[in-house]
N, C-alpha and C positions, 0 to 999 in steps of 0.2 A: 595770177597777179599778186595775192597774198602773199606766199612765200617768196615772192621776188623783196617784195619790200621786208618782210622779216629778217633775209639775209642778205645785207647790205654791203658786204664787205669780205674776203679773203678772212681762211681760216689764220692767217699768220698775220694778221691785221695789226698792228698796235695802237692803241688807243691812245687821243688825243685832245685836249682840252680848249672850251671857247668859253668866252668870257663877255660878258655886257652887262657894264653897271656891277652889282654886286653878283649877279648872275654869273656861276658856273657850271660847264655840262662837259661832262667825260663822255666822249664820241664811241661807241665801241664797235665792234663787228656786226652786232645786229638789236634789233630793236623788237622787245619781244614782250607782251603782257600776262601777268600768272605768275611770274618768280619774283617774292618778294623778299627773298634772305639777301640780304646787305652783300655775305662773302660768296652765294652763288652768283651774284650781278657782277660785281668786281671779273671774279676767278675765270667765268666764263665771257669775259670780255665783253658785255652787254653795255649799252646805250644807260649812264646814271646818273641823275641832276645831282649834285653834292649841294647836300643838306647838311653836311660835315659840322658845321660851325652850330648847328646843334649841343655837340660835345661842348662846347666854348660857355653858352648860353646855360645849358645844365650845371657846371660845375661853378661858376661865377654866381648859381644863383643862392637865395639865404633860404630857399622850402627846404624843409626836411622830405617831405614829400610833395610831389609835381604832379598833379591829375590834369591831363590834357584832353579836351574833349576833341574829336572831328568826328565826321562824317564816316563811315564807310569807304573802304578805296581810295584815304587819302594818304597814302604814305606813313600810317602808323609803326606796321609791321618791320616794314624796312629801314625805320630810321631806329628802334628799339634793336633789333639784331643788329645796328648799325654801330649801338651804345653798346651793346654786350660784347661786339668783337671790339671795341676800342678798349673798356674799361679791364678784360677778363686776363687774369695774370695766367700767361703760358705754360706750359708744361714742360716748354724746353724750348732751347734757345733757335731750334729750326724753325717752332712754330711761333714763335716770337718772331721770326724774319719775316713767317709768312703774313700774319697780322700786321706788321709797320707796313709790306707793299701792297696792301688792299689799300692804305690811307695815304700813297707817296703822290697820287695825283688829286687830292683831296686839297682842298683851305686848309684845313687844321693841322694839317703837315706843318706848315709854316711859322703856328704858332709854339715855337722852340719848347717855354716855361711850362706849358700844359703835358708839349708831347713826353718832357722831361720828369713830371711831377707827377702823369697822370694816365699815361698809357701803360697800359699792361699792368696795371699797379693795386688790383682789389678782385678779391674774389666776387664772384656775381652768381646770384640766384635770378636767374630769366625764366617766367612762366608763363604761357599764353593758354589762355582759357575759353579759346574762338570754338575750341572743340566742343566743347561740354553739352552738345545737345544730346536729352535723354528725352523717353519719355514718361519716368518715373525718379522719383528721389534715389532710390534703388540703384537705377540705373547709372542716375548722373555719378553718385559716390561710388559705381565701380570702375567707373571713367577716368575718375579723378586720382584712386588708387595707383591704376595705373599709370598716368601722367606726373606723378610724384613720386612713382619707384624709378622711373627712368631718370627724374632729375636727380637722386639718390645714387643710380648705378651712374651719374658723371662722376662722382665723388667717392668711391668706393677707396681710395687711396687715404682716407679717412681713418676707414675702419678699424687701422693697428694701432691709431693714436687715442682709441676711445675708453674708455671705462668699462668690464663687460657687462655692467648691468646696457649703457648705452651703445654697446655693440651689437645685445638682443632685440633692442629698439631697432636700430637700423638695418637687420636684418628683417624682422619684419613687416617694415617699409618695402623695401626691396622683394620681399616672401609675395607684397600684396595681401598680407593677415592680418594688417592694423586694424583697429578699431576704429569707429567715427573720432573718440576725443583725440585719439593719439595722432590720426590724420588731421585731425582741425589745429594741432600745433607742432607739425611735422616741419612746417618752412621754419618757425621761430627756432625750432633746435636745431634744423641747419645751416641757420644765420651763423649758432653759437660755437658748433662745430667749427666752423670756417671764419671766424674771428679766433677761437684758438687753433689754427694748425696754424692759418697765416701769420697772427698777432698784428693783421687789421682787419677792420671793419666793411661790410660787405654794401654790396649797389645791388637793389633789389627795381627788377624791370617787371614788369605787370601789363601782358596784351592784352585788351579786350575783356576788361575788368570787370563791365559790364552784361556780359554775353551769358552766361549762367542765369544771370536773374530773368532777363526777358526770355526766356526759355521757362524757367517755373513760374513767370506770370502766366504765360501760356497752354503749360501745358498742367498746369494746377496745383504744385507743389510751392509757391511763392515763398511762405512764412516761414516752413524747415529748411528751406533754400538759405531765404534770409539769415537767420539765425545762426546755419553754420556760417557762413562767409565770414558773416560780422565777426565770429570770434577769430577763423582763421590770419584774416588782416588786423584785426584788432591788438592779438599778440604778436604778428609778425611788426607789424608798425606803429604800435605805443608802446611808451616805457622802454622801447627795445634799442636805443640810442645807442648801445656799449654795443651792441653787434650789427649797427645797420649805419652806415653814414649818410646815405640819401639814397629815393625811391621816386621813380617814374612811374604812375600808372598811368593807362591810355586807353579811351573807350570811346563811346559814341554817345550814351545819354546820361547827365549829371543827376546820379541817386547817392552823392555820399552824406545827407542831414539825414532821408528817411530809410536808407536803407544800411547797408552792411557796411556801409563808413563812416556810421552813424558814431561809432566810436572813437574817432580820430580827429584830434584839436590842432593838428600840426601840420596840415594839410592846405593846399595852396592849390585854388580851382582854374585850369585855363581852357575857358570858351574862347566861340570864335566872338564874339564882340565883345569880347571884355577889352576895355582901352585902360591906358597907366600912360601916364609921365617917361614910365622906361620898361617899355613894350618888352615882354618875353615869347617866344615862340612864336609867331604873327606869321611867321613868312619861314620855318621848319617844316611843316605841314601842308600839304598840296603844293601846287605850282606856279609861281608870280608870272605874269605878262614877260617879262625879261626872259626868263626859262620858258615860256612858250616861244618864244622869239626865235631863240635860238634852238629848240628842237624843232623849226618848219624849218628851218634852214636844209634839213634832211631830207627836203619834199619841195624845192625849189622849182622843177619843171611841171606838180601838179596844179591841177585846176582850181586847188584848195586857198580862199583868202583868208587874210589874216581877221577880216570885219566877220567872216562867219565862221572860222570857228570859236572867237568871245560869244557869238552872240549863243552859241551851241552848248558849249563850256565853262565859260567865264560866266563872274558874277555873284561869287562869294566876295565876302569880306570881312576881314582879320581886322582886329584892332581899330575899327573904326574907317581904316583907310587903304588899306594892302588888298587889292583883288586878288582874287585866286582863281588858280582852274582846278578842275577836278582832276589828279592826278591818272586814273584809271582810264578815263577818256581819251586824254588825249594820248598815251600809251599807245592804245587799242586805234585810234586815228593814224599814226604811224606805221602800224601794222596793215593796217586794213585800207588805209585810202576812202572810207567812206563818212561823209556825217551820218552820223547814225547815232541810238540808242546803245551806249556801252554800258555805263554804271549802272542804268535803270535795270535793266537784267540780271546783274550780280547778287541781289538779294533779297531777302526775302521780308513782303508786307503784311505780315500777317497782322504785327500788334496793330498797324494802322488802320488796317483795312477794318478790323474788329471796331475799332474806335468811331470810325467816320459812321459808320451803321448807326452808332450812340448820338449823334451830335445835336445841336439845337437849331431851332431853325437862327437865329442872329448868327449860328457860325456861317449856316449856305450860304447869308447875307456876303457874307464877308468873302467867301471862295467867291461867290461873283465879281469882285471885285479885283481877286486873285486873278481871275481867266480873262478880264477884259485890261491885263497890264496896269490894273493900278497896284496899289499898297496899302497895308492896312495899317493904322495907325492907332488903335482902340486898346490894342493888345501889349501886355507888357508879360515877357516869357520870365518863367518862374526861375529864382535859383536855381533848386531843387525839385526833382522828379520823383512823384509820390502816385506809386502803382496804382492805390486805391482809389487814386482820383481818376482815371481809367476806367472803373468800374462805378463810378459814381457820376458819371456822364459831365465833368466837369471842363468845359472847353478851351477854361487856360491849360490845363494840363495836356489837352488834345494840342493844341500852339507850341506846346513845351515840344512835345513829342515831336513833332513833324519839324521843326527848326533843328533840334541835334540832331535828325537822322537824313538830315542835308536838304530837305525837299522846302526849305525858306531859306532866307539871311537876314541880315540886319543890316541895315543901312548907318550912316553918322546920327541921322533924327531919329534913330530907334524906329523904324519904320520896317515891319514885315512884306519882303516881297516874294515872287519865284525866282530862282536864279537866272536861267538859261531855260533856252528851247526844251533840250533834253529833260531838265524835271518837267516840264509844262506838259512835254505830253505824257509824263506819268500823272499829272495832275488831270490830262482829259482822259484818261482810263478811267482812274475812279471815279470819275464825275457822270460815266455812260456805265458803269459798274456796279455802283451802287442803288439798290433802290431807294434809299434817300433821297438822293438826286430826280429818279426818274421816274418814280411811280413805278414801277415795277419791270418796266423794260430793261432787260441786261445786258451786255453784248456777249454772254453765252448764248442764251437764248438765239440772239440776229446771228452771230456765228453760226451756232447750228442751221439756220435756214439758207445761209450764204454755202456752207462749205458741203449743204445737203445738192446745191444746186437749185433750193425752194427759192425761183425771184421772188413771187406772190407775197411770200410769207416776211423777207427779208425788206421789200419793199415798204411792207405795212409796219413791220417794226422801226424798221431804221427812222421811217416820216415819224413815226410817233413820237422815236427820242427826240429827234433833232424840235420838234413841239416843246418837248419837255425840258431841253437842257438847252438850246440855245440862249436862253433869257441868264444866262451866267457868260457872255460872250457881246463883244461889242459888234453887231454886223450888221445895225442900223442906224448908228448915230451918225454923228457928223464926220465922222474918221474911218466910214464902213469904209469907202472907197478905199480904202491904201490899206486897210486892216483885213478883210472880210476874207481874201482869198487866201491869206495866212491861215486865218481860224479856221475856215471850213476844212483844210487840209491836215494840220496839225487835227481836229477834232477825230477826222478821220481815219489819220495814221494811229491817233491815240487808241482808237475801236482797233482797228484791223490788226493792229499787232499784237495783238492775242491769240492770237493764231500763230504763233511760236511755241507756244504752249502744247501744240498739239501736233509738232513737228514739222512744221510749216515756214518757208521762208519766206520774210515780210522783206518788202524793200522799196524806197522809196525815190523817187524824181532820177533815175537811170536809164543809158541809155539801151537803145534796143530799137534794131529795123533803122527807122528814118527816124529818130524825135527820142524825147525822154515821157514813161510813162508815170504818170503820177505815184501809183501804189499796183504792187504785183505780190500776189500772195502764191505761193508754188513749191512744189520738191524738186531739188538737183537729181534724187534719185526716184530709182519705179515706186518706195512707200508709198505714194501717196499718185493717185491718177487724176485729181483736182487740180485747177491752176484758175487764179481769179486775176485780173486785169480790169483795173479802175480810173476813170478819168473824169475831173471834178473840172467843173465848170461855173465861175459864178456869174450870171444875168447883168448885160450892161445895154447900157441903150436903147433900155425899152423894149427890149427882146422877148422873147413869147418863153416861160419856162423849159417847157415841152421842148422845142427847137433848141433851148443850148444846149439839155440831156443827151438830144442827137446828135447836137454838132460833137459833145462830147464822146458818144458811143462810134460815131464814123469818123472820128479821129484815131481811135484802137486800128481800126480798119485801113485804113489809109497810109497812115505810118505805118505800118505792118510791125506792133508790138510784140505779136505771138511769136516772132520771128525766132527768140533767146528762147523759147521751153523747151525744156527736156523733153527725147523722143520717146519717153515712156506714158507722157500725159494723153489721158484718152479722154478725159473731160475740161474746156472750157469756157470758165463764165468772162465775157466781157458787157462790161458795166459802164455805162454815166451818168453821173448825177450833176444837178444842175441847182443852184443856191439862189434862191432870191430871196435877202432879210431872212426872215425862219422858214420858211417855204423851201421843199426842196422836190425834186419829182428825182424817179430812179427806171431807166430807161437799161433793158438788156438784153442780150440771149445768152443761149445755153448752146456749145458746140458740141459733137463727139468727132474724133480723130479715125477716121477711117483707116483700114489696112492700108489703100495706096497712099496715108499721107498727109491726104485733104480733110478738110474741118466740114461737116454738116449742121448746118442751124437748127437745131430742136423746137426751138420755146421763143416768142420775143414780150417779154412784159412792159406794158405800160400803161 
């Protein structure tokens, strides 16, 4: 079923263009998640929202430099190799054809004056610095070595134009034998190189500008870290006007007062809620309702509505006013066919996770209020992000963090909420993760007694959380009834899907046999001889606890759920649990798969 929806189209497809409102989307042969280069999506006929008028918006604007903040997986990457293949002056006039027909079914095409004045027309330093995890300073600067001989060997054509004291320099660039200082102003001299072959001034693109530091906050090296960076950018973009005309950097969390752009006056910050009179970038970055619109158009005969996948994906907001989806999501929705958890899986939580362990109790206050759909209003997020306040258990800073790393937004009343579904249940991971939250119970811990096949054990933990963290959840107020069987579920897909972790496929409300099973934890292949099958029930009218657990466990039964497992599984566990307000009972057996086929009942706990 994947691959069907991946390749959507005939290898000799040509590509076609739809439009709503300002919205437009290049149709291509297939719709695929993972390739984020601008000229691989075009070349290979891929599914691409043009975000074109980017181009339009950067050059119109008065920053000498543009620090854009998003999220993760928001279309960073791709609109930067988007800027480097529009801006970068060819080498010859073939690949100058090839560059104009990447942009012919683009907006920006259109705009005659730019394409005229501004295509192909400046040398470009493009550097992306998403790689640079080490686990020693050592390490990072031989990382870096290397990723700055390579952008050195693009310009080797240089070399006969130089002086030879600067010819010995750039060989050993290229050698990989520079030294720290001679690396720390390797870009600014090939700003200056490449202002004099071309005799113009260069566009300096910057991915992930951020991503070296939170890597030496973490893995201990911060200060040295800091220190070189600072000078690195610092010479490439002060004072350096004669060899730079303007500079994009693009990252995910705002450090340029305390950290390595700490030395840069001419610099121009764009978050997602920062509002102007005359909004830049707002709607460049992720994906408007408009361009959701029209890539379900691709998906017209599925099951899939437009009210759930906002409520899944949507719910950022730009400038005050511009919703956004998360670009990576819904990608990965067109590929896959399923609501599910895509971004949430793409990266990694470490700073956070570290952080939430530090927090104060008025922050749990406040996550309660997070998990029960309200907003927080208390909290006003800093300009700038200041490591040390990470380590100084400082909770505006914790606020800062978790907003630019996409897991809040801001509303028009500056109001902190969660976005969509999908963060929500990153947000019930950690809440049943941390011992903060729960007193000690973790869902490693219930995992291991779930996937050991321990009910006993599983049973006793699981009641204890659900004791312990339900009180951050609204499942008694006046709103349980329409509220409760969201939460309980979400609560629980949030536990159980950590068991991907450990190679395990999680999946949730699909169908199988007669019915859709709530949560199904299993392997497609023999790795794994577990398979767990869960049905959540919550208590209405008066009902006896004990009795929905079962109606919920002879509902696995009845529907014949087991029906989809792989015929390698030789153990499993069918499960139901049953919710009343915090109160929960966990009702189950244990099967083994006999040779001829058939399931034998081991164990029944209750």
């Amino acid at each position: 079923m994947g691959d069907q929806r991946v390749t959507m189209l005939g290898s000799n497809f040509e590509p076609y263009t739809k439009n709503l409102n300002d919205a437009r989307v290049v149709f291509g042969a297939s719709v695929i998640a993972g390739d984020d280069n601008f000229q691989n999506i075009i070349s290979n006929r891929l599914t691409f929202v043009d975000k074109s008028m980017l181009v339009k918006e950067f050059i119109e604007s008065l920053d000498f430099v543009s620090l854009i903040l998003r999220p993760r997986r928001f279309g960073k990457t791709t609109n930067l190799t988007m800027l480097n293949r529009f801006f970068k002056i060819s080498y010859s006039q073939e690949e100058n054809d090839i560059s104009r027909k990447l942009f012919e079914k683009l907006k920006i095409s259109a705009e005659k004056e730019i394409m005229q004045k501004h295509f192909a027309q400046y040398p470009v330093i493009h550097i992306s610095l998403k790689d640079l995890n080490a686990g020693t300073w050592n390490e990072m600067i031989a990382k870096l070595r290397i990723h700055i001989a390579e952008i050195y060997g693009e310009h080797r054509y240089l070399i006969n134009n130089l002086y030879p004291d600067e010819q010995t320099t750039y060989q050993q660039i290229l050698k990989k034998t520079s030294d720290v200082s001679e690396l720390e102003f390797a870009l600014k001299t090939l700003s200056m190189y490449l202002r004099r072959y071309y005799e113009k001034q260069c566009i300096v693109l910057v991915d992930e500008y951020d991503s070296p530091m939170e890597c030496a906050y973490n893995k201990g090296y911060y200060e040295v870290a800091n220190d070189f960076f600072k000078g690195m950018f610092s010479s490439l973009l002060k004072s350096n006007s004669k060899n730079v005309a303007k500079a994009m950097l693009i990252g995910v969390l705002r450090i340029a007062k305390s950290g390595f752009l700490s030395g840069l006056n001419n610099i121009k910050v764009y978050p997602f809620h920062k509002e102007s009179r005359f909004p830049r970038y707002v709607d460049k970055f992720g994906f408007t309702s408009d361009e959701v619109e029209l890539l379900l158009s691709l998906c017209e005969n599925w099951k899939i509505s437009i009210n759930n996948v906002q409520k899944w994906y949507d719910g950022y907001i730009a400038g005050g006013s511009i919703h956004l989806y998360n670009p990576w999501s819904i990608i990965s929705l067109l590929q896959d066919g399923i609501l599910t958890t895509y971004w949430t899986d793409t990266g990694s939580t470490q700073t956070l996770e570290k952080c939430l362990w530090k927090a104060s109790f008025s922050f749990k206050e406040s996550v309660e209020k997070l998990l029960k759909s309200e907003s927080i209003t208390n909290v006003k997020i800093q300009d700038d992000l200041q490591y040390s306040h990470l380590d100084e258990n400082q909770d505006l800073a914790i606020w800062t963090l978790l907003y630019y790393a996409g897991y809040l937004t801001i509303n028009s009343e500056n109001h902190l909420f969660i976005p969509n579904d999908e963060i929500r249940l990153e947000w019930h991971r950690w809440v049943v993760n941390v011992p903060f939250f729960t007193k000690g119970v973790t869902i490693k811990s219930m995992l291991d007694c779930l996937l050991d096949g321990n009910l006993d054990s599983f049973k006793k933990e699981f009641e204890q959380a659900i004791v312990d963290t339900l009180s951050f959840y609204d499942v008694g107020g006046s709103h349980s009834k329409e509220n409760a069987e969201y939460v309980y579920h979400a609560f629980c897909l949030g536990m159980f899907v950590n068991a991907r972790d450990r190679g395990f496929t999680v999946l949730s409300n699909r169908e199988s046999g007669c019915g859709r099973y709530d949560i199904a934890i299993f392997s497609e292949s023999g790795g794994h001889r577990m398979a767990i099958i869960i049905e959540i029930k919550v208590v209405r009218n008066n009902k006896n606890l004990v009795d929905v657990a079962r109606e919920g466990l002879n509902q696995i039964v009845e529907k014949q759920y087991r029906a989809g497992l792989h015929k390698d599984t030789k153990k499993l566990l069918e499960i139901g649990i049953a919710f009343e307000g915090k109160k929960t009972c966990v009702l189950g057996h244990l099967l083994h798969r006999t040779n001829e086929g058939t399931w034998n009942k081991d164990l029944i706990s209750a």
